[in-house]
C-alpha positions as CSV (number, residue, x, y, z in Angstrom):
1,X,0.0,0.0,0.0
2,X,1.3,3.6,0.0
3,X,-0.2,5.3,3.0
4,X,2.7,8.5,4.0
5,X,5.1,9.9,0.5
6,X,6.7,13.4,-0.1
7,X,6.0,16.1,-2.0
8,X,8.0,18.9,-1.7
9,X,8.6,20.4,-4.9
10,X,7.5,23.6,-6.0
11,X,4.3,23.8,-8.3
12,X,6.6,25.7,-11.3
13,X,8.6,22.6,-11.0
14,X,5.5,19.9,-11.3
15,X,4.4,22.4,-13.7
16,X,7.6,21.8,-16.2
17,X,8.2,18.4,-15.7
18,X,4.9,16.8,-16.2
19,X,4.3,19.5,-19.2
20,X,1.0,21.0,-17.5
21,X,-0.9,23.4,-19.7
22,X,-2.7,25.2,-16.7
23,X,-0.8,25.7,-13.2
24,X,-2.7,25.4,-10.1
25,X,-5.4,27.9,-8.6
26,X,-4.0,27.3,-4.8
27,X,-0.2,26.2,-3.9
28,X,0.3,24.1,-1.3
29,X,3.5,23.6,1.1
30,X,5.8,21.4,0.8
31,X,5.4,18.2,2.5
32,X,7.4,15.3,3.1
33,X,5.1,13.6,5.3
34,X,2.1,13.8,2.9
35,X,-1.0,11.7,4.9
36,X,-4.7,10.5,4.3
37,X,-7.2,13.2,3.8
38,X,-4.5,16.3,3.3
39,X,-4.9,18.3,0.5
40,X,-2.6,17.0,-2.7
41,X,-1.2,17.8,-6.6
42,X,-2.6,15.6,-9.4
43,X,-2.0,16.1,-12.9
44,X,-5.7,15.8,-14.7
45,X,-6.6,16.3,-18.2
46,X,-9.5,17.5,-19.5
47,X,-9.3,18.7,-22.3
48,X,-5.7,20.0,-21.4
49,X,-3.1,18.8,-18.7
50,X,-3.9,20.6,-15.8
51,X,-2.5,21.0,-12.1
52,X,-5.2,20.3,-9.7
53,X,-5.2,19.9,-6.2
54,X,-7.4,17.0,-4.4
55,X,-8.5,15.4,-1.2
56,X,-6.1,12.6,-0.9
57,X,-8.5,9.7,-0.1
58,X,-11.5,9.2,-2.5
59,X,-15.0,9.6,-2.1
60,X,-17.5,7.7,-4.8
61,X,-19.7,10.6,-6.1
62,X,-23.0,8.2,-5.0
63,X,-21.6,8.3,-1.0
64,X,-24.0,9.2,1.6
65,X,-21.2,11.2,2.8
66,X,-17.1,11.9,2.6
67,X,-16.4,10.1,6.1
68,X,-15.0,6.7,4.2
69,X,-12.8,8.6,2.1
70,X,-10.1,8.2,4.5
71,X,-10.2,4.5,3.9
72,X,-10.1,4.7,0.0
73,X,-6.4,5.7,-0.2
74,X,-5.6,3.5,-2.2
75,X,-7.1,1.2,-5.2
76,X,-5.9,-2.2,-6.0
77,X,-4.9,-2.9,-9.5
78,X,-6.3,-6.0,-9.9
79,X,-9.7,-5.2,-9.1
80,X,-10.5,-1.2,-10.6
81,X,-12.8,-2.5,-13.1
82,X,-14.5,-4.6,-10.3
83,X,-15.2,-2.4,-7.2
84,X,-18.0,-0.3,-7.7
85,X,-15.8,2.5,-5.8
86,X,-13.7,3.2,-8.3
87,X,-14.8,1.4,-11.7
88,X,-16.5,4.8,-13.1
89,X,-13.3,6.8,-12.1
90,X,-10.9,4.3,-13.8
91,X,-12.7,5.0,-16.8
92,X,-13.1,8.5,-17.2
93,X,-10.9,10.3,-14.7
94,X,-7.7,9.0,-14.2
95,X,-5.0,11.0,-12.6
96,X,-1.4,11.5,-11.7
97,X,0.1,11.8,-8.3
98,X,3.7,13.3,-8.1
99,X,5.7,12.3,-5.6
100,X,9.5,13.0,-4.4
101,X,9.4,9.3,-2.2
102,X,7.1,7.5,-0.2
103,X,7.2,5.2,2.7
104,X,6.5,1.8,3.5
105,X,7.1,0.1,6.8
106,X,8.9,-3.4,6.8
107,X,8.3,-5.6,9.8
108,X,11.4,-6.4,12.2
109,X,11.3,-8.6,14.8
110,X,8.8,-7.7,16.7
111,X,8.1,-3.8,15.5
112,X,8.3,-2.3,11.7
113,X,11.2,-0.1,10.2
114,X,9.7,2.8,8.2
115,X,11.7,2.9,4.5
116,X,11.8,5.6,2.2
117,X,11.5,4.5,-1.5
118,X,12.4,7.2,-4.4
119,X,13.1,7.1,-8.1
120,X,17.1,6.2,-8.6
121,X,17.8,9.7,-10.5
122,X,15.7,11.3,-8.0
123,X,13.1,12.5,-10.4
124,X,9.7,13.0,-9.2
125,X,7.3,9.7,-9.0
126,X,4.2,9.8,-11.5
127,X,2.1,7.6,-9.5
128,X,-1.2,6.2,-11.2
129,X,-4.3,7.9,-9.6
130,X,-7.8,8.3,-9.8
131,X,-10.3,10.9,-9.0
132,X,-14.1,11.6,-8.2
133,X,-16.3,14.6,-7.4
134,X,-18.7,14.5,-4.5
135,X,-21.7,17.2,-3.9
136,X,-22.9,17.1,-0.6
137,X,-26.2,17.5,0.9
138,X,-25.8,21.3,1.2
139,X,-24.5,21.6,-2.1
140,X,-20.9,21.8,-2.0
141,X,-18.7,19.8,-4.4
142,X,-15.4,18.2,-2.4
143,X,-12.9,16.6,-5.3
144,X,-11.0,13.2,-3.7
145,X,-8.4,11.1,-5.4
146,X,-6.9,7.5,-4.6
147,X,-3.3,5.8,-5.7
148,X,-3.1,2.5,-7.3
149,X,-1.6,0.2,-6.1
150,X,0.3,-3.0,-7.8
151,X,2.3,-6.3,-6.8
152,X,6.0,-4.7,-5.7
153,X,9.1,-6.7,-7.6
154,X,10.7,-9.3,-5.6
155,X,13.7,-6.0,-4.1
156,X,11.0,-4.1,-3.1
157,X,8.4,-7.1,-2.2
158,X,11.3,-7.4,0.9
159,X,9.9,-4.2,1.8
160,X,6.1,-4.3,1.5
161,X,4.2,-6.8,-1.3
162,X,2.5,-3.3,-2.5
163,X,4.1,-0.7,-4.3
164,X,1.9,2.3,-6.1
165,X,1.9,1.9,-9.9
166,X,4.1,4.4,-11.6
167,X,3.3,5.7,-15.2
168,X,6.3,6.0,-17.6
169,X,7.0,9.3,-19.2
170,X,5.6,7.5,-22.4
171,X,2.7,6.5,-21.1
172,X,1.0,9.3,-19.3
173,X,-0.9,11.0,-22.3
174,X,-2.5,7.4,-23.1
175,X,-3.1,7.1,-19.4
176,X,-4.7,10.5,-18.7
177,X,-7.0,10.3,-22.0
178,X,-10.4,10.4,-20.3
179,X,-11.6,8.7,-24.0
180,X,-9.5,5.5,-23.2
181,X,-11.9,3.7,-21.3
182,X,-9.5,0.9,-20.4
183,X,-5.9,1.9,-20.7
184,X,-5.4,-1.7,-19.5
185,X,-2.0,-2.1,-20.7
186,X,-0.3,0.3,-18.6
187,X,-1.7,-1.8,-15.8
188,X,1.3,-4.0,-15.2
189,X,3.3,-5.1,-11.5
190,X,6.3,-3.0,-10.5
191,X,9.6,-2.9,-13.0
192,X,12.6,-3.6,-11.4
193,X,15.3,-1.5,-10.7
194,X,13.5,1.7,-10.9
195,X,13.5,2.6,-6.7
196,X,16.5,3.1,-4.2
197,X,15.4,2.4,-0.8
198,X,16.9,2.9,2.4
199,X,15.5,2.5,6.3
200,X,14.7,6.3,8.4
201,X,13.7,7.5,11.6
202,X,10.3,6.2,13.0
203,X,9.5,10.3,13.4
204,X,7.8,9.6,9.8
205,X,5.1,7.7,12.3
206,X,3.4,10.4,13.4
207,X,1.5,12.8,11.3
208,X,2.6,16.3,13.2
209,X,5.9,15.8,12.1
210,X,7.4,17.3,9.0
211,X,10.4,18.3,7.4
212,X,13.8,17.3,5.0
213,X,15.0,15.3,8.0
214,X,12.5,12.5,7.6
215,X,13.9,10.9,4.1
216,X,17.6,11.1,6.1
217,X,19.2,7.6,6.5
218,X,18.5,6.2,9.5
């Protein structure tokens, strides 16, 4: 699963690398401690690659209400096109989630190591999202997203047996077409040799704390 990453570039950066067309209407700070339910960037296209920022944790538009969105964090590869959660978003509004990193926690013994996982040139992670809009009862409209999730190769499977599905450079045009109803071929378990890893301080943990000094070597 990927439950904690970092995000900490600036939105002129995200803006260049992932060629966005329109820059954000609010900029968020840098994070590197990024948890359920914050606020988060995700490239969208519609119509043209925009810069959008969500509710991390998705919420089905037919919900009651947004309480279980904290739960929907994540989506499981294997089953988008099955779980009535997330089958309309997969095919219509799929998203990108930069990342600098994100965490996983490995168990030990008797306790779990947190690790921090990044791309090995230190670019920023394109992980595969997707996205809903829910109106509530009194009207407002609350946008929520949700990162896939897929089988981690057998160096990071050491780690945790999930790793978040990363879109290729390539691919993320054919994944962000809202008129590809079933990109299904981007939809493939982890590539090797794409991710350093290395163990840091438990301080990760815990939500209140933030800063450069949580990706540090432990």
């Amino acid at each position: 699963m990927c439950g904690r990453y970092a995000s900490s570039r600036r939105p002129d950066d995200l803006v260049s690398y992932f060629e966005v067309e329109e820059p954000p209407e609010e900029v968020l700070p840098p994070s590197w401690n990024v948890a359920p339910t914050d606020p988060v960037y995700a490239v969208v296209d519609k119509g043209a690659r925009r810069l959008r920022v969500l509710r991390w944790g998705l919420v089905p538009s037919w919900a009651k209400d947004a309480k279980g969105g904290a739960r929907l964090i994540n989506a499981r590869m294997e089953s988008l096109t099955e779980k009535p959660a997330f089958r309309a978003a997969y095919a219509k509004r799929r998203c990108l989630v930069p990342a600098d990193g994100y965490y996983e926690w490995k168990v030990e013994g008797t306790g779990k190591q947190p690790y921090y996982l990044t791309s090995q040139d230190r670019s920023p992670l394109a992980m595969a999202g997707l996205y809903e809009h829910w109106k509530s009862p009194e009207g407002e409209w609350l946008s929520t997203c949700t990162i896939i999730t897929t089988s981690a190769p057998d160096e990071l499977g050491e780690i945790h047996d999930r790793t978040p599905l990363l879109v290729p450079r390539e691919a993320w045009s054919t994944w962000l077409d809202p008129d590809l109803p079933d990109p299904g071929t981007l939809l493939i378990p982890g590539t090797p040799g794409v991710l350093d890893a290395w163990p840091v301080g438990k301080d990760v943990g815990n939500v209140r704390n933030n800063g450069a000094q949580l990706v540090e070597p432990s």
